[in-house]
C-alpha positions in Angstrom: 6.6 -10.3 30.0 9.4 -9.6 32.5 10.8 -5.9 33.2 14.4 -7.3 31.7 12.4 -8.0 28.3 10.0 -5.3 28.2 13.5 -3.2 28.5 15.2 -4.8 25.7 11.7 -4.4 23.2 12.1 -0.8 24.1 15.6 -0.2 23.1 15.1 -2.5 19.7 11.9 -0.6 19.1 14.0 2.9 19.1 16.8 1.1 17.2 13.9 -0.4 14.8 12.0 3.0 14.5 15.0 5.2 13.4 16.4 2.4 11.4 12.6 2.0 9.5 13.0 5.5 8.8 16.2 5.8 7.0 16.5 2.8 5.0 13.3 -0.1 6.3 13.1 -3.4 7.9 13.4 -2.4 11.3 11.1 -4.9 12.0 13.8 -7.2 11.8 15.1 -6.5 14.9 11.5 -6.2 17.3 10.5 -9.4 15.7 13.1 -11.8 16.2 13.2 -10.6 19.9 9.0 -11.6 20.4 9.6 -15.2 19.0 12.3 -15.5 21.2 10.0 -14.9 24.3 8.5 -17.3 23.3 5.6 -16.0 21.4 3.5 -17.6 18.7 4.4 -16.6 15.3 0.8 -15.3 14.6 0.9 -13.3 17.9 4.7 -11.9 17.7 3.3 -10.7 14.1 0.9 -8.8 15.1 2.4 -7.6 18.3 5.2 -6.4 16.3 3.0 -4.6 13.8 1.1 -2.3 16.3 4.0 -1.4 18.0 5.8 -0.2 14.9 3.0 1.7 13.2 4.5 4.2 15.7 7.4 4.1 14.1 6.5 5.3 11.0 4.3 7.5 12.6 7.4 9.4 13.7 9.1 9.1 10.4 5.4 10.4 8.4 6.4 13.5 11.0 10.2 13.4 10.1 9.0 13.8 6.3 5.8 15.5 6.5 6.6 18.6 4.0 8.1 16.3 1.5 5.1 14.1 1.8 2.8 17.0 1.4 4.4 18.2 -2.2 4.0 14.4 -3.4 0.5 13.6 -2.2 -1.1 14.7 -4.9 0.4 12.6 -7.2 0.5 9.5 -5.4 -3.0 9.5 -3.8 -3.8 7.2 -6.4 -1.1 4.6 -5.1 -1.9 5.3 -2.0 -5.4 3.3 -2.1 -4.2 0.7 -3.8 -1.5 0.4 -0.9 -4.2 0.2 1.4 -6.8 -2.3 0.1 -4.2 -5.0 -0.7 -2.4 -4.0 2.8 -5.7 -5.0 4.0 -5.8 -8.4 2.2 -2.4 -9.5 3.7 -3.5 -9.0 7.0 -6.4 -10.8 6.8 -4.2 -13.6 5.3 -2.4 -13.4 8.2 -5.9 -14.2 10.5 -7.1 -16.9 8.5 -3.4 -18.9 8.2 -3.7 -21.4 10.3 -1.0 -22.0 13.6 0.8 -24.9 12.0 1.4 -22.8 8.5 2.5 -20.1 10.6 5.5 -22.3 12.0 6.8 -22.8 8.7 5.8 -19.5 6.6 7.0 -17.0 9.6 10.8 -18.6 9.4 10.5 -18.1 5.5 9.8 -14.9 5.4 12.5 -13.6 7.7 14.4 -15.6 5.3 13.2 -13.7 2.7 12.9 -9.9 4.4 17.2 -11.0 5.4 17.4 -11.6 1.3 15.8 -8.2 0.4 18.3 -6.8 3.5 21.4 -8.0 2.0 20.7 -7.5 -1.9 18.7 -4.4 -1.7 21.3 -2.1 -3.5 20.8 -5.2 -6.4 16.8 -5.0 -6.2 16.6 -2.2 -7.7 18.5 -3.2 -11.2 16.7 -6.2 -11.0 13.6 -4.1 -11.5 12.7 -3.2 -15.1 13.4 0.4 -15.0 10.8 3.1 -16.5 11.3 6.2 -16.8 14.9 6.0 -17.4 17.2 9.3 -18.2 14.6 11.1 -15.8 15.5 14.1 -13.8 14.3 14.5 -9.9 13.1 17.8 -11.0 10.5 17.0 -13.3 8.1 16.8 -11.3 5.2 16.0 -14.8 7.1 12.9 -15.6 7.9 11.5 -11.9 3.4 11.8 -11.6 2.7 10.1 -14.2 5.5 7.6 -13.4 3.5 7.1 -10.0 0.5 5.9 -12.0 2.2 4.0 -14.3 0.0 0.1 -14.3 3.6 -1.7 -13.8 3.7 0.1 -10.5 0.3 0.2 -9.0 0.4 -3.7 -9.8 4.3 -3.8 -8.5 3.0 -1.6 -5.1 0.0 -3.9 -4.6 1.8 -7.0 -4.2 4.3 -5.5 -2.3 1.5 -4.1 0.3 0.0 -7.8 0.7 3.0 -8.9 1.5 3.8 -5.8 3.8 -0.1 -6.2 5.4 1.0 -9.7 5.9 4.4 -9.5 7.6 5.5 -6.0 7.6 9.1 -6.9 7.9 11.4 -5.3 5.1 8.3 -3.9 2.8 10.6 -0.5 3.1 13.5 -2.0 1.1 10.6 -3.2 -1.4 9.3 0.3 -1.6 12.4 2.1 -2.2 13.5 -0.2 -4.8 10.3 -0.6 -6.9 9.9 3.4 -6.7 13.4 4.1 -7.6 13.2 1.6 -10.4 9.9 2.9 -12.1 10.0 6.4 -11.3 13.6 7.2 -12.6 14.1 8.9 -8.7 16.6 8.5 -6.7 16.2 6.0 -3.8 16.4 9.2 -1.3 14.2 11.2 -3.2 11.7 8.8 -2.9 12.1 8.1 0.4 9.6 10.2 2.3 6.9 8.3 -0.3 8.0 5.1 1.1 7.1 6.3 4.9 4.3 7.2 3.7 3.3 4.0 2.6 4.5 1.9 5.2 2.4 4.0 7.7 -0.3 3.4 5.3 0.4 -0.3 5.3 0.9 -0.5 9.2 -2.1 1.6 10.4 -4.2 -0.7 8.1 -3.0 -3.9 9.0 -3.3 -2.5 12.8 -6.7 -2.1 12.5 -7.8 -5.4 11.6 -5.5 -6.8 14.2 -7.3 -4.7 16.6 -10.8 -5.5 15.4 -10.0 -9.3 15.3 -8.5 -9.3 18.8 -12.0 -7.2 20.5 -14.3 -9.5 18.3 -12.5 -12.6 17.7 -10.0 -12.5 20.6 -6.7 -13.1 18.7 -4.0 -12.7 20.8 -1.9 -9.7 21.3 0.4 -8.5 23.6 0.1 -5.5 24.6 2.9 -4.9 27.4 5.0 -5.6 24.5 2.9 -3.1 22.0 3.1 -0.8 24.4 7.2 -1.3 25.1 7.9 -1.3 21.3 5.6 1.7 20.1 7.0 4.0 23.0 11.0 3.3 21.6 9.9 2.9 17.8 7.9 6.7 18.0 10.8 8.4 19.9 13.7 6.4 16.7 11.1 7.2 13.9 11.3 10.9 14.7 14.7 11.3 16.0 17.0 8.3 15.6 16.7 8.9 11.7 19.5 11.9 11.4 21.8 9.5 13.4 21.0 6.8 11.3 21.5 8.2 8.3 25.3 9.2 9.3 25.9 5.7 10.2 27.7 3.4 7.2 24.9 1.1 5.6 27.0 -1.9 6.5 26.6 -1.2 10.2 23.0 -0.9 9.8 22.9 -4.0 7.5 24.8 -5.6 9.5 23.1 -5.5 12.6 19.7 -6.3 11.2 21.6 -9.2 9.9 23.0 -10.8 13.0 19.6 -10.2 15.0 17.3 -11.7 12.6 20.1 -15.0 11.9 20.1 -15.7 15.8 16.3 -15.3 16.2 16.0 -17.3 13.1 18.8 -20.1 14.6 16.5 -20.3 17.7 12.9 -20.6 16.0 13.8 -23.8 14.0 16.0 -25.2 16.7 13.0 -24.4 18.8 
């Protein structure tokens, strides 16, 4: 990659990073920019996906006493979100090149849907727990363990393992919705889980590209996880004093043009 690009993947990764932290899909805007350089769809994936587990590395930082107080209760989750993040990345090894063409565009597609209607999501979601207050702290654990949301999380995570673009939005909604929480209350759960989700699906990517040699860039990891650590821990405040529509908004127009170029490439 060029110095001009390698810039550019720095400052989306620090956009990306501090936007991942406040509300999720920050991946929408590191992504786009790797299939525009041309990459494969397979290797801008995983490129993408180690770069920004240093994202929410930043944010798990950012919210590290709030994650503290919740661990307990949601360590049970927690596995669950890492086994079936496992699973999607693995899917994402074994789908062939040609699939890849066509499932990659879909699924920005998709992550653009869960962008736009995210407010929506989480009314769309049967809600449990309803009436409940933040402060009851009994009810919200076993709301965390509740079968609808462990099986609700785990499909989330594949798909998150998979693709990793937007899985925040999915988190917040489905953790709002069946724990009764607010979606800000909840939030420091959902960086949880998306480190969770990141670091695993990192792993395998790492493993399959020392023992099976798939492809990954690493000028661009490197580019991407320097900007996305510094946004996770910092760009967060800022973000979250910025109107939702900008944010929305930009994540929007990004992932339309990249989306514009990979069919009419």
């Amino acid at each position: 990659m060029d110095p001009q690009s390698l810039v550019v993947l720095l400052v989306m990764g620090a956009l990306a990073g501090a936007i991942n932290s406040a509300v999720g899909s920050g991946s929408l805007l590191t992504l786009p920019v790797l299939l525009a350089l041309g990459l494969d769809p397979g290797t801008a994936v995983r490129t993408n996906t180690m770069g920004m587990v240093f994202s929410t590395v930043g944010s798990f930082f950012g919210y590290r006493r709030e994650i503290s107080a919740e661990w307990r209760d949601v360590r049970p989750l927690a596995a669950i979100v890492v086994v079936t993040a496992t699973i999607g990345s693995c899917l994402l090894l074994i789908s062939p090149p040609g699939a890849l063409q066509v499932v990659v565009p879909v699924l920005i597609v998709v992550a653009l849907l869960l962008v736009v209607f995210q407010k929506r999501l989480a009314t769309w979601i049967p809600r449990r727990g309803t009436g409940q207050r933040d402060a009851d702290a009994g009810s919200s654990a076993a709301a965390y363990r509740s079968p609808g949301l462990m099986v609700s999380m785990g499909a989330a995570s594949m798909y998150g393992g998979y693709f990793t673009a937007a899985q925040g939005i999915l988190y917040l909604g489905l953790l709002g919705a069946f724990t009764g929480r607010s979606m800000k209350s909840v939030n420091a759960v959902k960086n949880l889980f998306s480190l969770l989700v990141n670091v695993m699906a990192a792993l395998v990517y790492l493993v399959a590209h020392f023992a099976f040699g798939a492809d990954v860039r690493w000028e661009g990891v490197i580019a991407i996880a320097l900007g996305a650590l510094l946004g996770g821990y910092f760009g967060s405040h800022l973000t979250k004093r910025l109107p939702e529509w900008v944010l929305r908004g930009t994540i929007v127009v990004i992932a339309l043009l990249a989306l514009v170029r990979q069919i009419l490439g």
